[in-house]
N, CA and C atoms as a LAMMPS dump frame, in Angstrom:
ITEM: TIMESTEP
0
ITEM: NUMBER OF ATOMS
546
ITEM: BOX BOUNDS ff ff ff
-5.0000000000000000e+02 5.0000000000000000e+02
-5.0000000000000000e+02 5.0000000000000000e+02
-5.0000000000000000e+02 5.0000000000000000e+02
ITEM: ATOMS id mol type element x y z
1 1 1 N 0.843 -1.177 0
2 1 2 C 0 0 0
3 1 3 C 0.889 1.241 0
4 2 1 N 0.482 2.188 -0.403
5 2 2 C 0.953 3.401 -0.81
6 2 3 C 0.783 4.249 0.605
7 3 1 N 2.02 5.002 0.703
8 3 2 C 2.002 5.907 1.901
9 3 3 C 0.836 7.097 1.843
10 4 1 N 0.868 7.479 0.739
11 4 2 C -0.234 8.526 0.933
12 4 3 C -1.968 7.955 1.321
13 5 1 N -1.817 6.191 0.555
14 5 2 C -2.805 6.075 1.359
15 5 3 C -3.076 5.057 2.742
16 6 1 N -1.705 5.126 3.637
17 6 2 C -1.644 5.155 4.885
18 6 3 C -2.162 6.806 5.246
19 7 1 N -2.057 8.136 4.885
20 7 2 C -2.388 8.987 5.56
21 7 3 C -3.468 9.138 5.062
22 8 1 N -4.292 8.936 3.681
23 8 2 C -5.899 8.982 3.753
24 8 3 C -6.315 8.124 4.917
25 9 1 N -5.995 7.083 4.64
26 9 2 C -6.868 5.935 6.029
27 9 3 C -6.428 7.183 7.842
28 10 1 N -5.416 7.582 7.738
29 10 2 C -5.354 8.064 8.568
30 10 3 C -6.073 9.413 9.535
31 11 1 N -6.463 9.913 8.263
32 11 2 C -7.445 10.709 8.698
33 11 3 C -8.824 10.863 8.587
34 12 1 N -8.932 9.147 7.597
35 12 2 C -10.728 8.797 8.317
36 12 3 C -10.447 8.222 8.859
37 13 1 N -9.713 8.071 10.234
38 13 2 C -9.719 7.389 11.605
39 13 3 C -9.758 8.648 12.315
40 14 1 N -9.005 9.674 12.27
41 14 2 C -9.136 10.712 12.801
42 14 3 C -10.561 12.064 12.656
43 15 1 N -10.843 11.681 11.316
44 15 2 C -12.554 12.11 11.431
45 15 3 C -13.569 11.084 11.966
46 16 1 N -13.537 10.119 12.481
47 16 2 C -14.162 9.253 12.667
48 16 3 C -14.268 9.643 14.567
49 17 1 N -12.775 9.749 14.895
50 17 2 C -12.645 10.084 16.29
51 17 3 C -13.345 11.785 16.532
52 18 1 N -13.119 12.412 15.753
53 18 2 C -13.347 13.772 16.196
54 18 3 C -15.402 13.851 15.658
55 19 1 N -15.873 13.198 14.895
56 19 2 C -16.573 13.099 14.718
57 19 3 C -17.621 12.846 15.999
58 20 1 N -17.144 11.593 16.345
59 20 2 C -17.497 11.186 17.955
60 20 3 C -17.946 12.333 18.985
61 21 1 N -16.443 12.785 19.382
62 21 2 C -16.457 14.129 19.916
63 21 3 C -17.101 14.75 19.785
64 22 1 N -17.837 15.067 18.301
65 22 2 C -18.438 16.359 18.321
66 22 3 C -19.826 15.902 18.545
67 23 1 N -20.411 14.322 18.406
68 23 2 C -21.222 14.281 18.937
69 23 3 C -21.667 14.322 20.382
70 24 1 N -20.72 13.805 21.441
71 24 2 C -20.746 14.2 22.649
72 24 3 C -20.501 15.594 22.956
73 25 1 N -20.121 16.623 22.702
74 25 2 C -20.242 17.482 22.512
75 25 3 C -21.622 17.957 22.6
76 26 1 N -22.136 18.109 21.211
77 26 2 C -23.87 17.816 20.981
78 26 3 C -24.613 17.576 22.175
79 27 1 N -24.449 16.442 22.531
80 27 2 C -24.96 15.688 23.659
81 27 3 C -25.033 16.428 25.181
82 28 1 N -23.513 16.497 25.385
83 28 2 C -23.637 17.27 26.822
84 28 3 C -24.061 18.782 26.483
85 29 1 N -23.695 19.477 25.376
86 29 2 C -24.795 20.807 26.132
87 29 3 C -26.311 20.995 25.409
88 30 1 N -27.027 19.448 25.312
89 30 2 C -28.483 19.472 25.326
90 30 3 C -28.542 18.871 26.905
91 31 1 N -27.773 18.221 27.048
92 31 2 C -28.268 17.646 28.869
93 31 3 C -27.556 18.945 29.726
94 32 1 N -26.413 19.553 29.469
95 32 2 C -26.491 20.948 30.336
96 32 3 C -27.964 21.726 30.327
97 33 1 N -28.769 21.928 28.648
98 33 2 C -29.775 23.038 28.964
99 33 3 C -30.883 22.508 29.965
100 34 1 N -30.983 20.89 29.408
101 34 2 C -32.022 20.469 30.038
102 34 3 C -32.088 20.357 31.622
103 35 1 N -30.864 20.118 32.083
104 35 2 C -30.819 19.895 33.53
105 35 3 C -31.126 21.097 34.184
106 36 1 N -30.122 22.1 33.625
107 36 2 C -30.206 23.553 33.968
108 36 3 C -31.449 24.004 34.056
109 37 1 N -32.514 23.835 33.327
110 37 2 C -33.561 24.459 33.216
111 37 3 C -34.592 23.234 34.224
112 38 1 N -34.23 21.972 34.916
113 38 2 C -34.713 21.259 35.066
114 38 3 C -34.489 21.275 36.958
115 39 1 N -33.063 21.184 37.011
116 39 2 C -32.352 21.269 38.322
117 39 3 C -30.837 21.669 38.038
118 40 1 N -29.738 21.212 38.09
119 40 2 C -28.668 21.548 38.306
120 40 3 C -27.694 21.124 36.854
121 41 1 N -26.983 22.112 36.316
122 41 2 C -26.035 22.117 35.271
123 41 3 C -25.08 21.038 35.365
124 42 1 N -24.775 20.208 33.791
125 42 2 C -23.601 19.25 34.46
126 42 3 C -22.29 20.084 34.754
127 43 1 N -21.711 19.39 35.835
128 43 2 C -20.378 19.911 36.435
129 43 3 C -19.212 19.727 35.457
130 44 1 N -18.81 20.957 35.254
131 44 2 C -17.213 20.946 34.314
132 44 3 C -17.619 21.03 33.146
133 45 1 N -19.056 21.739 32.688
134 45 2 C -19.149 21.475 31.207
135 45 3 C -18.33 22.348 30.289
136 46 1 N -18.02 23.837 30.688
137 46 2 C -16.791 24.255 30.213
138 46 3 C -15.553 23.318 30.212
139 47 1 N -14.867 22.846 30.82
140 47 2 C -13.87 22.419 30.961
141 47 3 C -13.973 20.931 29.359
142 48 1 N -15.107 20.244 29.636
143 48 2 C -15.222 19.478 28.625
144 48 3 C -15.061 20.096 27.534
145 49 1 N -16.346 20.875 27.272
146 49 2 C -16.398 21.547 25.757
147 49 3 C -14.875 21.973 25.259
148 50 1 N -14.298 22.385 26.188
149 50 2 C -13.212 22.764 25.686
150 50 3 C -12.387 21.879 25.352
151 51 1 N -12.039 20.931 25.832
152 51 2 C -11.326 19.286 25.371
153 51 3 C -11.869 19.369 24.484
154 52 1 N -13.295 18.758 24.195
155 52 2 C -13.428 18.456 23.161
156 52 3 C -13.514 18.373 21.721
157 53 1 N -13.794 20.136 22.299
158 53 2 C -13.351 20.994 20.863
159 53 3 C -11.808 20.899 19.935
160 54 1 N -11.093 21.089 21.214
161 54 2 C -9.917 20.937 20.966
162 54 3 C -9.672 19.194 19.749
163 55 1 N -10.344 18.313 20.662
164 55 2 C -10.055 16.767 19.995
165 55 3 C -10.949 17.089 18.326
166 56 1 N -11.669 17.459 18.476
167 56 2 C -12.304 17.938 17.195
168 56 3 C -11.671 18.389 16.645
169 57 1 N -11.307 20.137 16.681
170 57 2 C -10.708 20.26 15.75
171 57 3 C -9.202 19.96 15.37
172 58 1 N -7.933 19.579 15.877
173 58 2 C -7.32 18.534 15.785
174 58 3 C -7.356 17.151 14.564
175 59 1 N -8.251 16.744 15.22
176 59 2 C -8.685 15.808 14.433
177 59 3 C -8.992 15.722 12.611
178 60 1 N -10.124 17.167 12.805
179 60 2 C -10.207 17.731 11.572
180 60 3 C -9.269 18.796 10.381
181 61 1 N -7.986 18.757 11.228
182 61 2 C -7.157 19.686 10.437
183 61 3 C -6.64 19.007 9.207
184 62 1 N -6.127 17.985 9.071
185 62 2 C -5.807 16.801 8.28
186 62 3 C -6.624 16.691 7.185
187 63 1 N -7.773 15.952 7.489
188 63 2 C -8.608 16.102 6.191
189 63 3 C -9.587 17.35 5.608
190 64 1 N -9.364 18.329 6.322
191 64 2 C -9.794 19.671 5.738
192 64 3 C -8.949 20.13 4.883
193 65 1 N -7.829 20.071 5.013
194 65 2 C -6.369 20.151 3.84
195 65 3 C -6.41 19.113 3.115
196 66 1 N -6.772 17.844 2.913
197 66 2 C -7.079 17.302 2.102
198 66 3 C -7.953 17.825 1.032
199 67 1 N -9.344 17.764 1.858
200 67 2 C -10.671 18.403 1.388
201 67 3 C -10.305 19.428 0.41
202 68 1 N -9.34 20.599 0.764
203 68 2 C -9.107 21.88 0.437
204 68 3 C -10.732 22.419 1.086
205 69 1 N -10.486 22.06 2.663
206 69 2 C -11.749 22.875 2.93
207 69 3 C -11.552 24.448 3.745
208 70 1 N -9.818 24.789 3.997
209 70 2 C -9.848 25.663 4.863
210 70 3 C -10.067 27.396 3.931
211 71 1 N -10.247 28.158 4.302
212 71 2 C -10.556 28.918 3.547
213 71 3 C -9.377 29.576 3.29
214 72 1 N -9.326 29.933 2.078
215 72 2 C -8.574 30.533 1.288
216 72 3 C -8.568 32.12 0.054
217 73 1 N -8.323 32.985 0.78
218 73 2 C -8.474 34.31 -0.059
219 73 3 C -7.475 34.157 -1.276
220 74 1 N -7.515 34.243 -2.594
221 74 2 C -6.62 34.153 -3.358
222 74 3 C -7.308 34.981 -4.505
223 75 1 N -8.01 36.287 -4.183
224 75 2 C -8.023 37.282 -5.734
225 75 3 C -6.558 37.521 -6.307
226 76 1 N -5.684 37.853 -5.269
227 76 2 C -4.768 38.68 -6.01
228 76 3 C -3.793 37.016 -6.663
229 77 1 N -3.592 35.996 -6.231
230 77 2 C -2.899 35.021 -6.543
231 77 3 C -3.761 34.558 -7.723
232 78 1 N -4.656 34.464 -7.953
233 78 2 C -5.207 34.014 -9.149
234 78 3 C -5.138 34.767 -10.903
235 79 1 N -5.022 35.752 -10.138
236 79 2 C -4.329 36.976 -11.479
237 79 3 C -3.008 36.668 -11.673
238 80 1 N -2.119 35.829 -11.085
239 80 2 C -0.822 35.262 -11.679
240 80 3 C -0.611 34.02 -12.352
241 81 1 N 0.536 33.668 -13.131
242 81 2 C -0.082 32.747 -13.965
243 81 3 C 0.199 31.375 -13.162
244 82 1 N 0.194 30.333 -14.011
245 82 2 C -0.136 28.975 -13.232
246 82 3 C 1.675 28.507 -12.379
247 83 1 N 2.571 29.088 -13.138
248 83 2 C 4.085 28.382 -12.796
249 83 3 C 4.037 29.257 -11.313
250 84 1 N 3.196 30.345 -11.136
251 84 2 C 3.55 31.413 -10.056
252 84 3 C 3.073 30.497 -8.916
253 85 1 N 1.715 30.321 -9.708
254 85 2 C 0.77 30.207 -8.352
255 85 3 C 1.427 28.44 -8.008
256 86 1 N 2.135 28.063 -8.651
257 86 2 C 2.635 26.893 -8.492
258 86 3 C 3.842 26.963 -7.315
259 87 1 N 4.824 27.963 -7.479
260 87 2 C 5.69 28.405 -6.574
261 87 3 C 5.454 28.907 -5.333
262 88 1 N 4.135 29.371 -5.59
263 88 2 C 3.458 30.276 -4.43
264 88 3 C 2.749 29.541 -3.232
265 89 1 N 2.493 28.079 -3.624
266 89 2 C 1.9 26.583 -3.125
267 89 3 C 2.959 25.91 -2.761
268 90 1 N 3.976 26.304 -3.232
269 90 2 C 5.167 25.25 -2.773
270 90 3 C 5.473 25.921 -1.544
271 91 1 N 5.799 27.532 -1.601
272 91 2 C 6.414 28 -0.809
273 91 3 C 5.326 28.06 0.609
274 92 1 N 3.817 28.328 0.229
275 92 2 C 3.191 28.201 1.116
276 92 3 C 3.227 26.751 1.722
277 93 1 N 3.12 25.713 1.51
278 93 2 C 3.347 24.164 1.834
279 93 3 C 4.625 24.062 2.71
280 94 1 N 5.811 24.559 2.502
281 94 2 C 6.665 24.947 3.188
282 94 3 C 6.683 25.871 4.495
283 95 1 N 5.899 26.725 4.373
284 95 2 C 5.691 27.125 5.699
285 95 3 C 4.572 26.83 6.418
286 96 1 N 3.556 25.944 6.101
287 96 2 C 2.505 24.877 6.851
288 96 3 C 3.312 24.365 7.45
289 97 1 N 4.228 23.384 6.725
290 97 2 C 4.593 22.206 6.888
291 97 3 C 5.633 22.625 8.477
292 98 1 N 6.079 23.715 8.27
293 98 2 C 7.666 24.239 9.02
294 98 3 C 6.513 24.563 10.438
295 99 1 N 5.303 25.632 10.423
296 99 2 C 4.68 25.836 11.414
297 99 3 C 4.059 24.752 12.248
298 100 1 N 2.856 23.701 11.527
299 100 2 C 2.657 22.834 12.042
300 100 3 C 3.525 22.131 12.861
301 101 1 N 4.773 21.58 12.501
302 101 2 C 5.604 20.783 12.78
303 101 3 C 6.327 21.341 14.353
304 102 1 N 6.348 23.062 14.035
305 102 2 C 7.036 23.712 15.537
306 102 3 C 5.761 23.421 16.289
307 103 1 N 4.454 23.912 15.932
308 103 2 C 3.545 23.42 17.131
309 103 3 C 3.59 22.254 17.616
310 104 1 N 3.709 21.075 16.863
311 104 2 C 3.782 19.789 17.012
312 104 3 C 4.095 19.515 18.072
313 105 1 N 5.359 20.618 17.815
314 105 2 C 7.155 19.8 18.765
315 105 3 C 6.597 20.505 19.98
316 106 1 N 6.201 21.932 20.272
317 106 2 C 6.019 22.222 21.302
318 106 3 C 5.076 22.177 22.299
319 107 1 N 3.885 21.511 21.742
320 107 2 C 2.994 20.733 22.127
321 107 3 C 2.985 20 23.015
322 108 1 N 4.243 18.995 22.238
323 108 2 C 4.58 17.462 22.581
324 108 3 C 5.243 17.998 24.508
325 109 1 N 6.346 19.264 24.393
326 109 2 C 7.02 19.152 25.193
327 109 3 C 6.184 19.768 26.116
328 110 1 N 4.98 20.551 25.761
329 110 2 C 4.13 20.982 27.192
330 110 3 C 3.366 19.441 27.755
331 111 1 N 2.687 19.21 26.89
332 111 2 C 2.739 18.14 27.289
333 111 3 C 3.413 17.051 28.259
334 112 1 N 4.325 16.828 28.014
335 112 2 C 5.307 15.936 28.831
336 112 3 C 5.786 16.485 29.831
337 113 1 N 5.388 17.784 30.279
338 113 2 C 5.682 18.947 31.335
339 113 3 C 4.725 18.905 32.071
340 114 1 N 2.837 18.648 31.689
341 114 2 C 1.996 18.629 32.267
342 114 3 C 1.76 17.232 32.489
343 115 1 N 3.034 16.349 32.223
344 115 2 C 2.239 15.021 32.454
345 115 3 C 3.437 14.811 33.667
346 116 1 N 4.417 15.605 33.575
347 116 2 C 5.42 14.774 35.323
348 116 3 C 5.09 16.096 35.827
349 117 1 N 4.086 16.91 35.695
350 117 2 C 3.648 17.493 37.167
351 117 3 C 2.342 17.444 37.577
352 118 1 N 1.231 16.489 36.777
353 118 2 C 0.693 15.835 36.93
354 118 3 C -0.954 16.964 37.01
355 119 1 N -0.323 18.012 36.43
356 119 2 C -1.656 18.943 36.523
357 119 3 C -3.061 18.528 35.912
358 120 1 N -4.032 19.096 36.789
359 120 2 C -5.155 18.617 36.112
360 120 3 C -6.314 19.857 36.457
361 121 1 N -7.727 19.678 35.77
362 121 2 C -7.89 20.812 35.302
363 121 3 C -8.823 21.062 37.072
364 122 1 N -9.774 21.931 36.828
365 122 2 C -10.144 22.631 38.452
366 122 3 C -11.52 22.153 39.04
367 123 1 N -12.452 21.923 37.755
368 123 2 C -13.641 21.208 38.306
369 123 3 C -13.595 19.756 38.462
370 124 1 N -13.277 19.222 37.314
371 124 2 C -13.225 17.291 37.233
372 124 3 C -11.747 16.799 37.296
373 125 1 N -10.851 17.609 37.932
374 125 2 C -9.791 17.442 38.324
375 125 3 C -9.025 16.106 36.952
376 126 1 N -9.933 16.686 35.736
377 126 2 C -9.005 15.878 34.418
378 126 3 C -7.177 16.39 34.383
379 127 1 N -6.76 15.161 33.556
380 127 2 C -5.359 15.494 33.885
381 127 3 C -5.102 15.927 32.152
382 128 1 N -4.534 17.131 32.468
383 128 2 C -4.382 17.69 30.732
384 128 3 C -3.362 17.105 29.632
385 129 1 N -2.869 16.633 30.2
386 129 2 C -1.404 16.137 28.724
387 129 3 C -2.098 15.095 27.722
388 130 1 N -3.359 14.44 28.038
389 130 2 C -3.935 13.522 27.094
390 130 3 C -4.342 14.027 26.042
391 131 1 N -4.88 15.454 26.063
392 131 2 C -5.464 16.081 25.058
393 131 3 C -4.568 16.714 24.443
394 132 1 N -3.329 17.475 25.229
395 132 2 C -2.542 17.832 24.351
396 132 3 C -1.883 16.991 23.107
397 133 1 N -1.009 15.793 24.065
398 133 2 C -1.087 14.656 23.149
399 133 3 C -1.512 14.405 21.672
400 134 1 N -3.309 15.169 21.762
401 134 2 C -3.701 14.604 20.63
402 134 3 C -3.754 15.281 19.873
403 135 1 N -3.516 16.753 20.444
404 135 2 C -3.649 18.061 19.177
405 135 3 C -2.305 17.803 18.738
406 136 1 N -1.512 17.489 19.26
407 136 2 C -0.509 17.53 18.936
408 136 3 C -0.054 16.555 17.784
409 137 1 N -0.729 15.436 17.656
410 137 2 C -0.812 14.154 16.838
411 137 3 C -2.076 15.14 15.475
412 138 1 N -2.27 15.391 15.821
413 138 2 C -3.284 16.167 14.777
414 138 3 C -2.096 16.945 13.857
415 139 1 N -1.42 18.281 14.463
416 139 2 C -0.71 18.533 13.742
417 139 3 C 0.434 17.936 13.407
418 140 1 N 1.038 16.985 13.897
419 140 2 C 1.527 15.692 13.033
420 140 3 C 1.059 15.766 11.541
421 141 1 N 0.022 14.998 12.174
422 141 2 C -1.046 14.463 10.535
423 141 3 C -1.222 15.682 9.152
424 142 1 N -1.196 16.794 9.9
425 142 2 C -1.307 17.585 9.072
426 142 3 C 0.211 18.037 8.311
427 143 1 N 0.774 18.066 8.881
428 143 2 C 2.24 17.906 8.491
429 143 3 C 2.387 16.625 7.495
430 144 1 N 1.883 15.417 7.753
431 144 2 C 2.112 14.81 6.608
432 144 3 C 1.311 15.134 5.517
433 145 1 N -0.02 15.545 5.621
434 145 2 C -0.673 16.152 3.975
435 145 3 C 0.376 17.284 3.765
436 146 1 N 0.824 18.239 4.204
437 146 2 C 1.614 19.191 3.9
438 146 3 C 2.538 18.682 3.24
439 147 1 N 3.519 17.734 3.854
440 147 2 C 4.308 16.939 2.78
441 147 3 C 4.135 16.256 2.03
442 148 1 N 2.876 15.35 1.671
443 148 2 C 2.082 14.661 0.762
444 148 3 C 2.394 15.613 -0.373
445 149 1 N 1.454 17.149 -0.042
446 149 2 C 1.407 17.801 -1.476
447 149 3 C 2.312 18.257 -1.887
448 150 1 N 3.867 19.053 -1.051
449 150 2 C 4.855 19.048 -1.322
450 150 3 C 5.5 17.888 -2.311
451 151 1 N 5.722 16.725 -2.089
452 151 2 C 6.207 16.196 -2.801
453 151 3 C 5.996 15.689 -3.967
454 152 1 N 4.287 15.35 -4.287
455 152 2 C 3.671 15.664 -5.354
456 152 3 C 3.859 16.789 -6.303
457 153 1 N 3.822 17.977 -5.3
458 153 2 C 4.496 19.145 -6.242
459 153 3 C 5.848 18.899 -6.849
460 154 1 N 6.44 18.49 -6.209
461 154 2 C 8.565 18.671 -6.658
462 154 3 C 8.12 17.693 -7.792
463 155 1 N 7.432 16.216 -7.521
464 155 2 C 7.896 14.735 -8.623
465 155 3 C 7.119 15.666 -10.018
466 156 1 N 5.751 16.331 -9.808
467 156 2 C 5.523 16.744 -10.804
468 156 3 C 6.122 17.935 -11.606
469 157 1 N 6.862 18.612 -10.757
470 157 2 C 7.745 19.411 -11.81
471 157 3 C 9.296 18.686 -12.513
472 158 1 N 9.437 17.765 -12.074
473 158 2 C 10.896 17.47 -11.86
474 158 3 C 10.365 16.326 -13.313
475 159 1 N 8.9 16.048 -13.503
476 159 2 C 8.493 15.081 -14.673
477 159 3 C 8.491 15.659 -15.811
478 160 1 N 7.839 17.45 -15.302
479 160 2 C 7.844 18.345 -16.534
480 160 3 C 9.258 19.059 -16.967
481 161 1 N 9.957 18.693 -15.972
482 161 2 C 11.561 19.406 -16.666
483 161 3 C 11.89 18.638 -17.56
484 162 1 N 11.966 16.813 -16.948
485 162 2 C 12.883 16.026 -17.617
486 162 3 C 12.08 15.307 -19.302
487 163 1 N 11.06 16.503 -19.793
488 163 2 C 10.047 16.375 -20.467
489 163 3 C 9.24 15.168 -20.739
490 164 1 N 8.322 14.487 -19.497
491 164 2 C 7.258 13.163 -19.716
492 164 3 C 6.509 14.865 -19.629
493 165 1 N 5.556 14.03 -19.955
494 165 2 C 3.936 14.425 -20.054
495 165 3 C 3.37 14.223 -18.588
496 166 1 N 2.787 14.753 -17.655
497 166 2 C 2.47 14.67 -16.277
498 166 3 C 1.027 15.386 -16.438
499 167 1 N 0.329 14.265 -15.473
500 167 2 C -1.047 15.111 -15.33
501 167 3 C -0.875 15.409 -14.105
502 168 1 N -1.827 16.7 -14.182
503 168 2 C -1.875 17.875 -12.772
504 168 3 C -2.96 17.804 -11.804
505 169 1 N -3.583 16.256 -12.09
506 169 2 C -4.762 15.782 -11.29
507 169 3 C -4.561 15.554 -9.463
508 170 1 N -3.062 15.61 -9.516
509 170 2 C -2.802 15.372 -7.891
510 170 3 C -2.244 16.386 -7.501
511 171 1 N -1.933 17.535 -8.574
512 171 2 C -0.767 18.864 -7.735
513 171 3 C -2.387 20.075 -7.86
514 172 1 N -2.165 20.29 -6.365
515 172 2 C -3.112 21.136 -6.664
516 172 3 C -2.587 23.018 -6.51
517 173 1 N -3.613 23.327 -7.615
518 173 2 C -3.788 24.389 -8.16
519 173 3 C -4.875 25.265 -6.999
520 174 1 N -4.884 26.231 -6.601
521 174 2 C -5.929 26.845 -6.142
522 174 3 C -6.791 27.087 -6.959
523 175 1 N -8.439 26.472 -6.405
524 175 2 C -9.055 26.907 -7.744
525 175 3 C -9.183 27.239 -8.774
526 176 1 N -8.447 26.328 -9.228
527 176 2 C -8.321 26.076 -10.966
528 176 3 C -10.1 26.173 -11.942
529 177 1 N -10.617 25.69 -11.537
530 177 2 C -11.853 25.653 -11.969
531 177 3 C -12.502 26.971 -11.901
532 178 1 N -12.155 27.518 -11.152
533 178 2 C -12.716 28.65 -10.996
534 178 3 C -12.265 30.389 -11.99
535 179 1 N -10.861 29.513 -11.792
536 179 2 C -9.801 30.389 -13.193
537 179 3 C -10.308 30.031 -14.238
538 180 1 N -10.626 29.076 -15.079
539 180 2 C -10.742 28.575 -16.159
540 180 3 C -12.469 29.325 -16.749
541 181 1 N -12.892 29.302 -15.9
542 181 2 C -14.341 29.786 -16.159
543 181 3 C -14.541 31.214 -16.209
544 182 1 N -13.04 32.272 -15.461
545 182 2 C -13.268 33.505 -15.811
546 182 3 C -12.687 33.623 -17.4
């Protein structure tokens, strides 16, 4: 099997998990309104929501860059031509790849800071390094689509130097479709 699709499978395991989440999520603040309005609020529901959000979005950073779901302003990049906006994807991919990767790392090390001093949070006395952990594994993941398309980018220019014929079905273009139709 192909590495890139070890990291597809990888992040429908990771939408699958954050998915979860967001249904508990869902869940506890319909039983917060209801209780609240009934008798007593569940305890720590801030403290959850906020985990969970966190495991959510985490989770979802990966295949939203897949997707090409994060949003993207590009009037003025689309008025340049395709080799630009090609350079302009590399270089941006390069600094995903470089940012993600410092959060990653520094993540990892709060983490391992909140896990030998054993802090935990103030209402449900949860212990925090688990969640960091996972944002942190999130931007991992996202770091590998970052390099996924990176390297897709380099093999496909490096096909069009050494003159094969290369289709541009895997290097992506920012809204290409959308150029083509103005």
């Amino acid at each position: 099997m192909k590495p890139s699709n070890y990291i597809d499978q990888l992040h429908h395991l990771f939408i699958i998990i954050g998915g979860v989440f967001l249904v508990a999520m869902v869940l506890l603040t319909c039983a917060n309104i209801v209780l609240r309005m009934v008798w007593l609020p569940v305890q720590g529901t801030v403290e959850l929501m906020g985990f969970f959000g966190a495991i959510v979005t985490a989770c979802a950073l990966g295949y939203t860059q897949i997707k090409r779901g994060h949003i993207a302003v590009d009037v003025l990049i689309n008025t340049f031509s395709r080799s630009t906006r090609n350079i302009l994807q590399t270089i941006n991919n390069l600094l995903c790849l470089s940012f993600f990767g410092l959060v990653a790392w520094q993540l990892l090390k709060k983490a391992e800071i909140l896990r030998q001093s054993g802090e935990v949070t103030e209402t449900l006395r949860i212990i925090y390094y688990p969640f960091m952990y996972v944002v942190a594994v999130g931007c991992v993941a996202l770091v590998f689509v970052f390099s996924r398309e990176l390297s897709q980018m380099i093999s496909s220019k490096k096909k069009r130097i050494s003159g094969k014929s290369v289709s541009t079905d895997n290097v992506y273009i920012p809204h290409e479709e959308m150029i083509e139709e103005i």
